[in-house]
PDB file of N, CA, C and O in Angstrom:
ATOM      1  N   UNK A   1       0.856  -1.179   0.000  1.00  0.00           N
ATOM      2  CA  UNK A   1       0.000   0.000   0.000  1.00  0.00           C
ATOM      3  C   UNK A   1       0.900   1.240   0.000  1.00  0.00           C
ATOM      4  O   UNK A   1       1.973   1.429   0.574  1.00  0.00           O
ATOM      5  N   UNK A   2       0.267   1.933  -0.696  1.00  0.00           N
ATOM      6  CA  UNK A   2       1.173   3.419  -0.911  1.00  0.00           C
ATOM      7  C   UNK A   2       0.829   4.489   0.162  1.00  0.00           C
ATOM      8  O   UNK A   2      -0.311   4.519   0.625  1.00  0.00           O
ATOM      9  N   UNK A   3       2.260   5.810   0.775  1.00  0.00           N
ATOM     10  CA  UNK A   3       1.553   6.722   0.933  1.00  0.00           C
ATOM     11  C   UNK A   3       0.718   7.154   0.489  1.00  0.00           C
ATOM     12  O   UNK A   3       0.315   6.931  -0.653  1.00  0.00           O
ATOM     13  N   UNK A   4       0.089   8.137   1.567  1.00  0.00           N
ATOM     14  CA  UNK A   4      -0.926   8.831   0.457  1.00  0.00           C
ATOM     15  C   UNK A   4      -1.080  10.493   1.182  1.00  0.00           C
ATOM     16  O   UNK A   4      -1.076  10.815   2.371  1.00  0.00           O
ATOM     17  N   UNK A   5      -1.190  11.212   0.132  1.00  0.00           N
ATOM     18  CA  UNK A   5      -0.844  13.043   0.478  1.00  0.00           C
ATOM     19  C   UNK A   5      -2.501  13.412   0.301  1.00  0.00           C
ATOM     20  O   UNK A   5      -3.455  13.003  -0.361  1.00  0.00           O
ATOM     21  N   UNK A   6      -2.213  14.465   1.337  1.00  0.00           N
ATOM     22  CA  UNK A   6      -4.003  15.292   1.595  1.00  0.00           C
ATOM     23  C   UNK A   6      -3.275  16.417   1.252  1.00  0.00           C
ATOM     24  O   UNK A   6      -2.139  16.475   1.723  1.00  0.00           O
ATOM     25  N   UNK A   7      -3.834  17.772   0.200  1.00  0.00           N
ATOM     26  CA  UNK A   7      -3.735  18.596   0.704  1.00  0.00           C
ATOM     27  C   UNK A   7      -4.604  19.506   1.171  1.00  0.00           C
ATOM     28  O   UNK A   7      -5.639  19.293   0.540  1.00  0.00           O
ATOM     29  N   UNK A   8      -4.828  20.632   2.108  1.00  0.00           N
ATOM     30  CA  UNK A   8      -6.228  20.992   2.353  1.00  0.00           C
ATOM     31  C   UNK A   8      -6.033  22.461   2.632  1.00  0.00           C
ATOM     32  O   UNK A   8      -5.286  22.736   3.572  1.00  0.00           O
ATOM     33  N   UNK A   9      -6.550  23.371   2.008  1.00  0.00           N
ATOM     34  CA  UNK A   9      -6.711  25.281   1.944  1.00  0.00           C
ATOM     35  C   UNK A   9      -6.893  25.389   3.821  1.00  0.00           C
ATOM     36  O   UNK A   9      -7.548  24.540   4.424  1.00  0.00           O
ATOM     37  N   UNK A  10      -6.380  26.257   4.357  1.00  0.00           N
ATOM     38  CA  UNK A  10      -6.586  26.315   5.790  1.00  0.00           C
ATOM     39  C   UNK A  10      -7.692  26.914   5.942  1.00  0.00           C
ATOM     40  O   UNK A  10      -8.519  26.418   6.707  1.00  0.00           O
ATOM     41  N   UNK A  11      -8.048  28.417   5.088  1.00  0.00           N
ATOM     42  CA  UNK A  11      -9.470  28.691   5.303  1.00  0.00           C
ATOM     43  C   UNK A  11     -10.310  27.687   4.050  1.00  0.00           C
ATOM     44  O   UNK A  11      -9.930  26.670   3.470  1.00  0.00           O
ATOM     45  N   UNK A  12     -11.570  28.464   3.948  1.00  0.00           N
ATOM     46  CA  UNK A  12     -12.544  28.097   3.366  1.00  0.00           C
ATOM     47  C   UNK A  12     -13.116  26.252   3.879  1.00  0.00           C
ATOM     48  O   UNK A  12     -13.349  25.308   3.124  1.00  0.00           O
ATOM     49  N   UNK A  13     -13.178  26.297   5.138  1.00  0.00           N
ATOM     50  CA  UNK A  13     -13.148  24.953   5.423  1.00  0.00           C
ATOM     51  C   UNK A  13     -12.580  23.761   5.323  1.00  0.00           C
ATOM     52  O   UNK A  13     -13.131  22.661   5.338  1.00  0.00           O
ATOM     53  N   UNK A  14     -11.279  24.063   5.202  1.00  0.00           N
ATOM     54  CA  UNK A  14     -10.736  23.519   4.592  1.00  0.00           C
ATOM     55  C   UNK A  14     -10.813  22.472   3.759  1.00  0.00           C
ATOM     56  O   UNK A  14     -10.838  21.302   4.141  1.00  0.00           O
ATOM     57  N   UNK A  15     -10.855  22.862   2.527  1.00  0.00           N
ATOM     58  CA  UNK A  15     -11.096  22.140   1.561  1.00  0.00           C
ATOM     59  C   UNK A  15     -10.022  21.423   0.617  1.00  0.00           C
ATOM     60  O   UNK A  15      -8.849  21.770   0.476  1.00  0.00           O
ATOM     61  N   UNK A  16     -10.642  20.394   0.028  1.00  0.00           N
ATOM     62  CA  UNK A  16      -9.231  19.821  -0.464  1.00  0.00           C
ATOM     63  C   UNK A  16      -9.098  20.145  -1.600  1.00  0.00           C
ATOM     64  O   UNK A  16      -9.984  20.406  -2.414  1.00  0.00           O
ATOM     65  N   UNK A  17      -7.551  20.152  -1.788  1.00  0.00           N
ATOM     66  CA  UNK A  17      -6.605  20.714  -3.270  1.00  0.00           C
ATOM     67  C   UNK A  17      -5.928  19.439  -3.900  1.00  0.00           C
ATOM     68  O   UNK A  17      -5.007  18.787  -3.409  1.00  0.00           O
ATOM     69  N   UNK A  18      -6.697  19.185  -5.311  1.00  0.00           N
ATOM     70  CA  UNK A  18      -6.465  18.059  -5.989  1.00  0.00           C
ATOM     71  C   UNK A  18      -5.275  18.487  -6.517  1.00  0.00           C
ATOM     72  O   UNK A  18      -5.154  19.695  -6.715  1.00  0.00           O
ATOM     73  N   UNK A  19      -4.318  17.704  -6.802  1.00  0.00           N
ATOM     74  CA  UNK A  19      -2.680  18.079  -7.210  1.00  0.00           C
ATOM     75  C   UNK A  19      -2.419  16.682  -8.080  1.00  0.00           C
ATOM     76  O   UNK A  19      -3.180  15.717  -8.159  1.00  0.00           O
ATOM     77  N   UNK A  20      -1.231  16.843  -8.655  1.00  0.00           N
ATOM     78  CA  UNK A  20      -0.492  15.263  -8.652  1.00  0.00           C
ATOM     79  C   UNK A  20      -0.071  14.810  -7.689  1.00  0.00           C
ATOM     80  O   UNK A  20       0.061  13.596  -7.845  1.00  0.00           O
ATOM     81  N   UNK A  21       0.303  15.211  -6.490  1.00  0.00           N
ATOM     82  CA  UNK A  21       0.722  14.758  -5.109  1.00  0.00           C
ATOM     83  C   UNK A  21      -0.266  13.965  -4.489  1.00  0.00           C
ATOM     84  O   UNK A  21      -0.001  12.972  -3.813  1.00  0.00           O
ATOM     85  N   UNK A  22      -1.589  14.459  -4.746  1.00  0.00           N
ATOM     86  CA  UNK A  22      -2.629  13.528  -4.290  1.00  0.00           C
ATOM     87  C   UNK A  22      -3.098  12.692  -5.047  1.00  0.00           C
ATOM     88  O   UNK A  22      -3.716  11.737  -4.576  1.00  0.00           O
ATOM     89  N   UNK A  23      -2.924  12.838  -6.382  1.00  0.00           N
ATOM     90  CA  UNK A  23      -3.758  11.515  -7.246  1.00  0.00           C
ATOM     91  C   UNK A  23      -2.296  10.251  -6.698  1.00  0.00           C
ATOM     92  O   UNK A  23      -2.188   9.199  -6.067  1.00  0.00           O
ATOM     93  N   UNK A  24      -1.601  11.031  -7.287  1.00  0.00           N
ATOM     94  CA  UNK A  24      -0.136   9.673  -7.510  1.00  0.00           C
ATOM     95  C   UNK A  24       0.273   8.982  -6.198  1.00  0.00           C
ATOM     96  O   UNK A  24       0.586   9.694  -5.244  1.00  0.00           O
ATOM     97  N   UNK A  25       0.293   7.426  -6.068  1.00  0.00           N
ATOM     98  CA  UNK A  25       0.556   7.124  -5.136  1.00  0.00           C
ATOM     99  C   UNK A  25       2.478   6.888  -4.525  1.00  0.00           C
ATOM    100  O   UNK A  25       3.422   6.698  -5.292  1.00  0.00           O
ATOM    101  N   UNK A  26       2.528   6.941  -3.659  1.00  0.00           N
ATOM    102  CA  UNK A  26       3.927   7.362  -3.279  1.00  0.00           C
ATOM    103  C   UNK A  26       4.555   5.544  -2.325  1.00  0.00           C
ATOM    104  O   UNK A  26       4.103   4.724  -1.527  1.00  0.00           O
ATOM    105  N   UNK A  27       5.636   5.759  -3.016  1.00  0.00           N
ATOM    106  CA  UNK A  27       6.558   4.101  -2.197  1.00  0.00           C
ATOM    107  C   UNK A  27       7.003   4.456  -0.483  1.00  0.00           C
ATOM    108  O   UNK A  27       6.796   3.761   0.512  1.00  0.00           O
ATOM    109  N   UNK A  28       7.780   5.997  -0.615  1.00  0.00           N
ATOM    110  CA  UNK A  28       7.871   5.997   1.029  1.00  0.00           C
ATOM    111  C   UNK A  28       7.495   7.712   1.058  1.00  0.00           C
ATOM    112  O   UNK A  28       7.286   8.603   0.235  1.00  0.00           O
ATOM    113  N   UNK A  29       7.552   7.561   2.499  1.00  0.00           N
ATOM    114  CA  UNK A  29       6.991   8.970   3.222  1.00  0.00           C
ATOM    115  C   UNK A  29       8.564  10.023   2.632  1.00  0.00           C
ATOM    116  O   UNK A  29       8.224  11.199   2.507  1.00  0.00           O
ATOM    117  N   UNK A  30       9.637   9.863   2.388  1.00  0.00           N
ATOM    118  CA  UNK A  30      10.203  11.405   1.710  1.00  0.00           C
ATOM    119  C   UNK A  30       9.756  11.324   0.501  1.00  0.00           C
ATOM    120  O   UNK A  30       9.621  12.445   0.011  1.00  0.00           O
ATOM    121  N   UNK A  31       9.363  10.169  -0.445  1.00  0.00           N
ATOM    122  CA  UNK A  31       8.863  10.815  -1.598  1.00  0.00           C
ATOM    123  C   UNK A  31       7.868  11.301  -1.883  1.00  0.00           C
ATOM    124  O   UNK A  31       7.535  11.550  -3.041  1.00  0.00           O
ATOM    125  N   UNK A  32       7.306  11.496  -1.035  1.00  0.00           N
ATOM    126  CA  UNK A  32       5.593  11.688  -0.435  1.00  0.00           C
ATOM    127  C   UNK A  32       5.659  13.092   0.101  1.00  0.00           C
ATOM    128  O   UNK A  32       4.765  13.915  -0.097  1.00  0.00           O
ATOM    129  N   UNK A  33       6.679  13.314   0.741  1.00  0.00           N
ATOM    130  CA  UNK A  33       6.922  14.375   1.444  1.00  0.00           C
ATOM    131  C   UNK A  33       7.210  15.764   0.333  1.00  0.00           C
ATOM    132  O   UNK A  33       6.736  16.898   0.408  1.00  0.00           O
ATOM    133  N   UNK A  34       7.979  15.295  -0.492  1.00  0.00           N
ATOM    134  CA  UNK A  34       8.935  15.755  -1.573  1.00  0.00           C
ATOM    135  C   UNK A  34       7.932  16.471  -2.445  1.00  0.00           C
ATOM    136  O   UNK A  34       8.060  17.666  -2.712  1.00  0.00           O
ATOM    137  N   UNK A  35       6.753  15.597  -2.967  1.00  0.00           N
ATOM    138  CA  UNK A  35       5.622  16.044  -3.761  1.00  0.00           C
ATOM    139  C   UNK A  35       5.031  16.444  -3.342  1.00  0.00           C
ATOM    140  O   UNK A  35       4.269  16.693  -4.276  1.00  0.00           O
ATOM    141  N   UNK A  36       4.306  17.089  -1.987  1.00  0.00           N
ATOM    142  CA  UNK A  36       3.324  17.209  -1.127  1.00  0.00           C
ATOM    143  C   UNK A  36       3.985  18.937  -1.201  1.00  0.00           C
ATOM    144  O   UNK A  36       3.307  19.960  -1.305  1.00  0.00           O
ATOM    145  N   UNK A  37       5.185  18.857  -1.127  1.00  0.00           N
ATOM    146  CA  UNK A  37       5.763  20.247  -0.412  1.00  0.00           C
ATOM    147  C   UNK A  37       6.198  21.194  -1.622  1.00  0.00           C
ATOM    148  O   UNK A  37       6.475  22.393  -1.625  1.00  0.00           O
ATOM    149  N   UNK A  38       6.167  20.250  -2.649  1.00  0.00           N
ATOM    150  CA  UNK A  38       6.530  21.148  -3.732  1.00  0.00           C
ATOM    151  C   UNK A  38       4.604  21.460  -4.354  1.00  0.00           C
ATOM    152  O   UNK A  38       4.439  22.566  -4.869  1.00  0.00           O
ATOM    153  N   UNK A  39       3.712  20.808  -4.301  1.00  0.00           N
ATOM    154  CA  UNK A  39       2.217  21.107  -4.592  1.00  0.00           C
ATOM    155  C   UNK A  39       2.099  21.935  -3.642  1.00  0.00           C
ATOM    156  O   UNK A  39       1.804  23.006  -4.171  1.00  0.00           O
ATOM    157  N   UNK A  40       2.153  22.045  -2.655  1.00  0.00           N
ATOM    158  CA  UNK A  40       1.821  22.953  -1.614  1.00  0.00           C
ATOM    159  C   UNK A  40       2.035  24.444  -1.818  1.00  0.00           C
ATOM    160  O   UNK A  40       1.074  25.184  -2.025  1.00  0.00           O
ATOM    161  N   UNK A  41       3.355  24.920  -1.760  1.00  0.00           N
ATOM    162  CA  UNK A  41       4.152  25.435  -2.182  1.00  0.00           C
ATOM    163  C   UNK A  41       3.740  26.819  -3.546  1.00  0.00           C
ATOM    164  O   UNK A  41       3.848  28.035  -3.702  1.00  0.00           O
ATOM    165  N   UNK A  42       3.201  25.512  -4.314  1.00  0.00           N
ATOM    166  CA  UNK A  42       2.671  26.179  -5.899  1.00  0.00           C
ATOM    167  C   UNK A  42       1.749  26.724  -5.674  1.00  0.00           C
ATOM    168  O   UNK A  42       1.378  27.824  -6.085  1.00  0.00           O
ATOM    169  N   UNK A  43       1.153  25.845  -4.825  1.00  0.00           N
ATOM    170  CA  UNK A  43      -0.455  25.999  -4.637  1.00  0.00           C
ATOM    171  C   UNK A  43      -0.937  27.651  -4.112  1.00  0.00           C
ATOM    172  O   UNK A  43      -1.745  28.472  -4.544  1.00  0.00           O
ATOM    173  N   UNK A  44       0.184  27.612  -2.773  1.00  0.00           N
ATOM    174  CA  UNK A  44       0.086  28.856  -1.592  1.00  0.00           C
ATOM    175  C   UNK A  44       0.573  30.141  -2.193  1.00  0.00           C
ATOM    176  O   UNK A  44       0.307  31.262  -1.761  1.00  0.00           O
ATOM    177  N   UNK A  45       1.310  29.861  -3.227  1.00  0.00           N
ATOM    178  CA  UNK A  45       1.941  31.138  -3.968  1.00  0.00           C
ATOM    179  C   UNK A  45       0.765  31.620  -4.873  1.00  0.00           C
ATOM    180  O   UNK A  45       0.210  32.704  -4.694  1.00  0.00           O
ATOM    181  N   UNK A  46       0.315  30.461  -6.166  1.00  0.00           N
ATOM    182  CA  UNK A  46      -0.623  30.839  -6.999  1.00  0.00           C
ATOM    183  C   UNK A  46      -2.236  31.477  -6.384  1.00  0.00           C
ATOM    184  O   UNK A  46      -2.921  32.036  -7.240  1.00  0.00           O
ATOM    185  N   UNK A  47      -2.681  31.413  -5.287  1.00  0.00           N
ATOM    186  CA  UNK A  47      -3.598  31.603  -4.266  1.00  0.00           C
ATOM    187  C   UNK A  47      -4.304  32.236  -3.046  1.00  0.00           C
ATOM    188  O   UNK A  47      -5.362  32.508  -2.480  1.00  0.00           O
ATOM    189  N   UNK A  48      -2.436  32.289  -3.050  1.00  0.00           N
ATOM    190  CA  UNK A  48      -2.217  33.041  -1.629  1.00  0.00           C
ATOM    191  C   UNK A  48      -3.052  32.669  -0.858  1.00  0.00           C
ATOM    192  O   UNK A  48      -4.128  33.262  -0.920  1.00  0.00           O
ATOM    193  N   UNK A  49      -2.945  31.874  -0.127  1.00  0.00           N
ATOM    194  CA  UNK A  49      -3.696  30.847   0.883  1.00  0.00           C
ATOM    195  C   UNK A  49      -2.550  29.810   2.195  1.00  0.00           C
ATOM    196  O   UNK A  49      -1.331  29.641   2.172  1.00  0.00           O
ATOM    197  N   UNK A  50      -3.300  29.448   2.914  1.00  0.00           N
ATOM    198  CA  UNK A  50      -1.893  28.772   3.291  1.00  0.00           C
ATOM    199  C   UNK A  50      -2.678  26.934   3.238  1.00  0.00           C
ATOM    200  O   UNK A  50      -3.837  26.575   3.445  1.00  0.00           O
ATOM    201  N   UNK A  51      -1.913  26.443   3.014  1.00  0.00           N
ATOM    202  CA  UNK A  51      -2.039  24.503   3.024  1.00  0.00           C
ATOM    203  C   UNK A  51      -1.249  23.974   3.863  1.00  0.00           C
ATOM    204  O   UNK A  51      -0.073  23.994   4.229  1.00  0.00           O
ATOM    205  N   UNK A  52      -2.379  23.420   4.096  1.00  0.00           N
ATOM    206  CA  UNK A  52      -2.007  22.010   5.148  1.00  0.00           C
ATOM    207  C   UNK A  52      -1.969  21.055   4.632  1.00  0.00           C
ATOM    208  O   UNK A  52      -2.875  20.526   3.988  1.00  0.00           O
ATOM    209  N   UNK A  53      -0.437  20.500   4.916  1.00  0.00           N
ATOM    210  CA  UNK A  53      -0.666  19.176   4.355  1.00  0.00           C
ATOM    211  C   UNK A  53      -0.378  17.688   4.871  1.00  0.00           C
ATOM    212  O   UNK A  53       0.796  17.482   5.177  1.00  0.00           O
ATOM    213  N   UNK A  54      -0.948  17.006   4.962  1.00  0.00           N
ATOM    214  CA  UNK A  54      -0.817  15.635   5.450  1.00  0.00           C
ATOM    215  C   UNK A  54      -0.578  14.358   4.778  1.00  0.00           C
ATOM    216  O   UNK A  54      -0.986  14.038   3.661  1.00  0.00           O
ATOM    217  N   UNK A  55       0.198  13.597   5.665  1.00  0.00           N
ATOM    218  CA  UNK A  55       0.740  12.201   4.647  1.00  0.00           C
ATOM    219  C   UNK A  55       0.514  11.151   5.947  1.00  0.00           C
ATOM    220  O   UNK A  55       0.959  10.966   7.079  1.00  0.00           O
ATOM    221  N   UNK A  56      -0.643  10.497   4.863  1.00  0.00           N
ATOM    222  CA  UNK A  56      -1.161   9.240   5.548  1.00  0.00           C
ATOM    223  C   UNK A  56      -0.381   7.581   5.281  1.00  0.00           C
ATOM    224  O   UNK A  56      -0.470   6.986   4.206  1.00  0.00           O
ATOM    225  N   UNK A  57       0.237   7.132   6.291  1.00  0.00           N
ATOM    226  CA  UNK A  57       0.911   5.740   5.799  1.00  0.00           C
ATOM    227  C   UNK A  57       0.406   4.908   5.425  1.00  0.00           C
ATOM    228  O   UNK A  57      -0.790   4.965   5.709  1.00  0.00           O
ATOM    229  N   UNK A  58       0.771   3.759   4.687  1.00  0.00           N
ATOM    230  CA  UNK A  58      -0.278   2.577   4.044  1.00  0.00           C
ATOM    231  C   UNK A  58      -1.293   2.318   5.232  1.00  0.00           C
ATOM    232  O   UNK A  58      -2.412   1.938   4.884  1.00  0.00           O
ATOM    233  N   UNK A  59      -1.058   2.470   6.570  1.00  0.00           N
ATOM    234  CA  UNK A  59      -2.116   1.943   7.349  1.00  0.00           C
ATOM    235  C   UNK A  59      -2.841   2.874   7.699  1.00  0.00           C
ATOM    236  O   UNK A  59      -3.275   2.682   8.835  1.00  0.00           O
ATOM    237  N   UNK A  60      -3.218   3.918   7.191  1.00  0.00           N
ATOM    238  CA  UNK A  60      -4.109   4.526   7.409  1.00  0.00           C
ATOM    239  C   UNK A  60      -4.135   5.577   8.537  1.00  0.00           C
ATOM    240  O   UNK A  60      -5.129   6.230   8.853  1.00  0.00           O
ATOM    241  N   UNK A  61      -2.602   5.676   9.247  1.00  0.00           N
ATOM    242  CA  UNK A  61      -2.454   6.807  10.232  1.00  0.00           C
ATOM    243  C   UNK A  61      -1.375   7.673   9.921  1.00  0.00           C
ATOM    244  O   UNK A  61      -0.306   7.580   9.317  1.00  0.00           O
ATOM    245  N   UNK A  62      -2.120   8.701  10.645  1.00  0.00           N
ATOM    246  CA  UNK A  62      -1.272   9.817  10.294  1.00  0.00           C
ATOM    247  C   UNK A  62       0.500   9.704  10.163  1.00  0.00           C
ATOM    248  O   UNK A  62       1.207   9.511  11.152  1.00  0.00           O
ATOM    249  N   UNK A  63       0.889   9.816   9.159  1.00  0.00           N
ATOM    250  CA  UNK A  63       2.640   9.645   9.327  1.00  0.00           C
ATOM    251  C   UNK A  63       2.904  10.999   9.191  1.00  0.00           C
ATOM    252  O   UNK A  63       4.124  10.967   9.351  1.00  0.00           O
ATOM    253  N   UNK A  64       2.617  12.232   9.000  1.00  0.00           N
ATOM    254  CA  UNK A  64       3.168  13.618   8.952  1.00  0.00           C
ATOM    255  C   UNK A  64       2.061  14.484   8.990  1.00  0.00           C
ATOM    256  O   UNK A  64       0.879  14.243   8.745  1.00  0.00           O
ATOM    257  N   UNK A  65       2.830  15.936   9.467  1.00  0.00           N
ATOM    258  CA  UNK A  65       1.447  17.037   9.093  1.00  0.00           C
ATOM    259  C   UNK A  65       2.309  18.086   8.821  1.00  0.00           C
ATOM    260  O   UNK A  65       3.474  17.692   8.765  1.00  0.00           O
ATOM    261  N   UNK A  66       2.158  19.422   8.606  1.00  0.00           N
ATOM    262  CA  UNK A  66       2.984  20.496   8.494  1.00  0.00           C
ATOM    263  C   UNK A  66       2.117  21.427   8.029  1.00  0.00           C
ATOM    264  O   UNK A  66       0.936  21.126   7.850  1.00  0.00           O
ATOM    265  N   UNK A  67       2.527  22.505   7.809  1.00  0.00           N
ATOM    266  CA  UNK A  67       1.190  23.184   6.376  1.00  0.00           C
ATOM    267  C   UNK A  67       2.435  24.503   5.883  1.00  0.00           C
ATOM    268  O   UNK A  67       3.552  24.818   6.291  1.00  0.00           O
ATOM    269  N   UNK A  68       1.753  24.866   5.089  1.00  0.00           N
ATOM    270  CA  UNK A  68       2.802  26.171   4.233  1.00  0.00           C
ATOM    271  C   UNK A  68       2.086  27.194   4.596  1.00  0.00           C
ATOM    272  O   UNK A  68       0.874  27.125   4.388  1.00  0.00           O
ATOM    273  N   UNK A  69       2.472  28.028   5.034  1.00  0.00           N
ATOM    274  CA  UNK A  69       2.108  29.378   4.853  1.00  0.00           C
ATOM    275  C   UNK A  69       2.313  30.887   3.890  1.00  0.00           C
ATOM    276  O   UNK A  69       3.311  31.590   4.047  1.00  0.00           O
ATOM    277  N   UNK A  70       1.286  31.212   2.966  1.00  0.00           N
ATOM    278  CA  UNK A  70       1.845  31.948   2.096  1.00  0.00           C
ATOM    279  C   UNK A  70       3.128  32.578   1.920  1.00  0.00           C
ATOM    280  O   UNK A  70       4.088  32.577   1.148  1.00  0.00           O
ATOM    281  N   UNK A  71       2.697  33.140   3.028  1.00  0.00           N
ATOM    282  CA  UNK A  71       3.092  34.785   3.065  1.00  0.00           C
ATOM    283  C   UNK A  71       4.739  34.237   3.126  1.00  0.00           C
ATOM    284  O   UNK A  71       5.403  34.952   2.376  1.00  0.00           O
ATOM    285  N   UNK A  72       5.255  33.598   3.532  1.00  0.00           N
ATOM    286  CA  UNK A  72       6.791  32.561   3.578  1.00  0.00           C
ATOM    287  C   UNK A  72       7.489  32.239   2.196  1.00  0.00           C
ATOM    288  O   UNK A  72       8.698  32.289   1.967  1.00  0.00           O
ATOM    289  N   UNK A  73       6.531  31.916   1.372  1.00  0.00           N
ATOM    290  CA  UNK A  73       7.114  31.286  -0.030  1.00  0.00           C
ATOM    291  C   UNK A  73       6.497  32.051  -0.786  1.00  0.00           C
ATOM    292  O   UNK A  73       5.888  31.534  -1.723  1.00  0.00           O
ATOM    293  N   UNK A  74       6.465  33.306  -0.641  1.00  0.00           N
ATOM    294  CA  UNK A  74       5.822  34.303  -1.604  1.00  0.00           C
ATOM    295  C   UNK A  74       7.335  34.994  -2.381  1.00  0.00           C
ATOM    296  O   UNK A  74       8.449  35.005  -1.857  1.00  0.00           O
ATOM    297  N   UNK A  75       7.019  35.467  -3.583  1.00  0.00           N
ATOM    298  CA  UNK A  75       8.026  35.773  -3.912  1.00  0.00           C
ATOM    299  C   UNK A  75       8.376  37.090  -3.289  1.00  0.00           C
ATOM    300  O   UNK A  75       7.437  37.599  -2.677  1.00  0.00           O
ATOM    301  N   UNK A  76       9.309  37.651  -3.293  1.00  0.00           N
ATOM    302  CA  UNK A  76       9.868  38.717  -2.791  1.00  0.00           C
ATOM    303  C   UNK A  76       9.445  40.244  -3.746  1.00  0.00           C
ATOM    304  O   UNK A  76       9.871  40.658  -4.824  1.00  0.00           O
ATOM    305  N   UNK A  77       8.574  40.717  -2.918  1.00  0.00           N
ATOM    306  CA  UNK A  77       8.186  42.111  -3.575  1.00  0.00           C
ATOM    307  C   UNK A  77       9.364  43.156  -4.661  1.00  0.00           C
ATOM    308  O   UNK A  77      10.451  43.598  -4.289  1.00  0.00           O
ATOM    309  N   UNK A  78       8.982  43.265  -5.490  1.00  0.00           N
ATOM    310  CA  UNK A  78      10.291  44.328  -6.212  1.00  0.00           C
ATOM    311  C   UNK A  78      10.479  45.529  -6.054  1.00  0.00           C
ATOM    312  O   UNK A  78       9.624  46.414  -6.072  1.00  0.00           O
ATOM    313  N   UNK A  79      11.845  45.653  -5.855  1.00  0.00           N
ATOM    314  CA  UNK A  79      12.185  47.021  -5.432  1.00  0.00           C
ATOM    315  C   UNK A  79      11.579  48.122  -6.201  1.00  0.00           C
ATOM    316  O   UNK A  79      11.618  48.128  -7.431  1.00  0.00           O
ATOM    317  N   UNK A  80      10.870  49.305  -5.323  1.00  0.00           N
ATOM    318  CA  UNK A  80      10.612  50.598  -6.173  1.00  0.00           C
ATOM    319  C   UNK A  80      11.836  51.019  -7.095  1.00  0.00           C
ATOM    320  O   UNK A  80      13.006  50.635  -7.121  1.00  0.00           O
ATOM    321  N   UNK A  81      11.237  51.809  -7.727  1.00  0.00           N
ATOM    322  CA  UNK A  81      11.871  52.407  -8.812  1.00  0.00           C
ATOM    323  C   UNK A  81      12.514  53.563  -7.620  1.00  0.00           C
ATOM    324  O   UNK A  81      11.985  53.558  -6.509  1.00  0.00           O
ATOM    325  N   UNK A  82      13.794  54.651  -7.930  1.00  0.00           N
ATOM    326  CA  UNK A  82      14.267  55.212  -7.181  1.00  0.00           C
ATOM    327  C   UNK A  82      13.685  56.506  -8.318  1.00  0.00           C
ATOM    328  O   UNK A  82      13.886  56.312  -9.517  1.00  0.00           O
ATOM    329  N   UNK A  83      13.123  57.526  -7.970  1.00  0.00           N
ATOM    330  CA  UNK A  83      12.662  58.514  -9.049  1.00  0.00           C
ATOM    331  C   UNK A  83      13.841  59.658  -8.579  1.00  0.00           C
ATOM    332  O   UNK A  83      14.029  60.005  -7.413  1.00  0.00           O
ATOM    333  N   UNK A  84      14.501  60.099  -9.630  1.00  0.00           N
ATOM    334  CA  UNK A  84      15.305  61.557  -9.658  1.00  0.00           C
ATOM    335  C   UNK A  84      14.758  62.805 -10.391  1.00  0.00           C
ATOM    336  O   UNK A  84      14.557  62.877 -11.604  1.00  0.00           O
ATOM    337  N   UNK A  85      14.524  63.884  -9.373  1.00  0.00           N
ATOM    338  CA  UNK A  85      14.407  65.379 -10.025  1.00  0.00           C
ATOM    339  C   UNK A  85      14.687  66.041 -10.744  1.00  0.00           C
ATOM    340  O   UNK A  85      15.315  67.015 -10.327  1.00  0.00           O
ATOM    341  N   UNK A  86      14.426  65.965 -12.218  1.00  0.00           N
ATOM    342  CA  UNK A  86      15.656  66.165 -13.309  1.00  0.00           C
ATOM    343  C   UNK A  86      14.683  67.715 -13.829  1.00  0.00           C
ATOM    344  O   UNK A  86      13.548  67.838 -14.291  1.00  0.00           O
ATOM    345  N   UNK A  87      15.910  68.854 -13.437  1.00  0.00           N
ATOM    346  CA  UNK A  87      15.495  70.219 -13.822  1.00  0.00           C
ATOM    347  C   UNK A  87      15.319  70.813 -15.122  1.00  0.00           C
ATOM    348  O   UNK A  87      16.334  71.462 -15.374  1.00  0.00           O
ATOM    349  N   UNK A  88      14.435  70.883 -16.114  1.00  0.00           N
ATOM    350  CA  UNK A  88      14.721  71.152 -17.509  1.00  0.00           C
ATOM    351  C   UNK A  88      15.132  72.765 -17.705  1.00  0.00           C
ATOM    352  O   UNK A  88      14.598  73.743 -17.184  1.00  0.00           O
ATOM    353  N   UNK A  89      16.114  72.717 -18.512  1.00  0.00           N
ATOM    354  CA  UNK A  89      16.833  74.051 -18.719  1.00  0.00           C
ATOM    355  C   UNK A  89      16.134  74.725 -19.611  1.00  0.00           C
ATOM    356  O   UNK A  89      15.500  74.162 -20.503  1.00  0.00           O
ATOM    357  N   UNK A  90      16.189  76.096 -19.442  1.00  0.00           N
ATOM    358  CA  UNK A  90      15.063  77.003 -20.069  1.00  0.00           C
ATOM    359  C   UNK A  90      15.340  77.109 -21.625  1.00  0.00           C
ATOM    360  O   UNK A  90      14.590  77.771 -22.342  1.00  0.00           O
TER     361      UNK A  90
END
């Protein structure tokens, strides 16, 4: 039996986020981990939301939890422009 990855939006009830991390089944918990965090990740940036995500072991209990938080893996705002006072000569 394979891992298996949840991922779930923290608000809106949390609801679940279909990915390839969740269809595809996984051999062990880092490769599970690996896909979970890189869907997550995409997910929280494209959304701006934060995910929780969980990895259930073949037996059906919890083997991990964690969640992403946007505002963390957001890209980095770009610097303003620096504006100069340029005097036109008469």
């Amino acid at each position: 039996m394979p891992y298996r990855v949840e991922l779930r939006e923290q608000h809106n009830h949390g609801s679940l986020i279909c990915s390839p991390a969740t269809i595809e089944p996984h051999r062990d918990l880092q490769a599970a981990g690996a896909a979970a965090h890189q869907d997550a990740v995409e997910h929280a940036k494209a959304y701006r939301v934060d995910v929780r995500v969980q990895i259930y072991a073949p037996s059906g209990q919890l083997a991990m939890g964690t969640q992403v938080r946007h505002f963390e893996v957001a890209a980095p705002g770009r610097p303003r422009p620096h504006l100069t006072l340029v005097a036109s000569a008469p």
